[in-house]
C-alpha positions in Angstrom: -17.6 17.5 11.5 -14.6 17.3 12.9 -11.4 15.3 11.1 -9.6 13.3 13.7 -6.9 10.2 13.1 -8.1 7.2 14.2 -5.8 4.0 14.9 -6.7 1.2 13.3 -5.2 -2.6 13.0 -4.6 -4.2 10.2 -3.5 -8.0 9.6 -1.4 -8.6 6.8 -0.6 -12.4 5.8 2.0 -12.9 2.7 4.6 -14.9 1.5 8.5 -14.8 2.0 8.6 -14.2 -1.6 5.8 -11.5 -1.6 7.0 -9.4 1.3 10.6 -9.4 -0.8 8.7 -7.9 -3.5 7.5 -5.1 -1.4 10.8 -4.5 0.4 12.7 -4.1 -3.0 9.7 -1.9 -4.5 10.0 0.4 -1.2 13.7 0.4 -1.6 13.7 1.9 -4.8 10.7 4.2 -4.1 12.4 5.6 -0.7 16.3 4.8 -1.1 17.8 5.6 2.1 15.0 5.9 4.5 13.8 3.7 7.7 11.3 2.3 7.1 9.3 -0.3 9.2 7.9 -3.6 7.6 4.0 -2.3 8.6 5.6 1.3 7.0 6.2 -0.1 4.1 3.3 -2.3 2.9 1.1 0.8 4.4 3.0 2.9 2.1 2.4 1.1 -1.0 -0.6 0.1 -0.4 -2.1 3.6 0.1 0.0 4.3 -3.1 -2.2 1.7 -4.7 -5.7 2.7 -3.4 -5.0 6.3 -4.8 -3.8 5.3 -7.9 -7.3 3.1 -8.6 -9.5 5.5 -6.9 -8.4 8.3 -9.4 -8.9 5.9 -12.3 -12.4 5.9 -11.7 -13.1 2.8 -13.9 -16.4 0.9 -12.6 -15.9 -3.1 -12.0 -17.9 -3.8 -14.5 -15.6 -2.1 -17.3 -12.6 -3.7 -16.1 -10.5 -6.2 -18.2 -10.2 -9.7 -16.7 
């Protein structure tokens, strides 16, 4: 099978106050670099999903 990047569109909706978060997270994590809005919430996002997917933990077994 072959492995081929696909292009797919997301919509994000957030608040002022969230998307500061993220800016100020992707500042510290990439200090100096251009970075666009979509770059940046795709950035940590992915960051995200790997860190959970390597956890492993089922839903059932997670705290609430």
């Amino acid at each position: 099978m072959e492995s081929g990047k696909r292009t797919v569109q997301v919509n994000v909706k957030m608040s002022a106050k969230d998307f500061a978060l993220l800016r100020e997270a992707a500042d510290k994590l990439w200090p100096g670099a251009v970075v666009t809005n979509s770059g940046i919430i795709l950035g940590l996002a992915k960051m995200a999903a790997t860190q959970v997917a390597d956890k492993k933990i089922s839903r059932t077994k997670r705290s609430r």
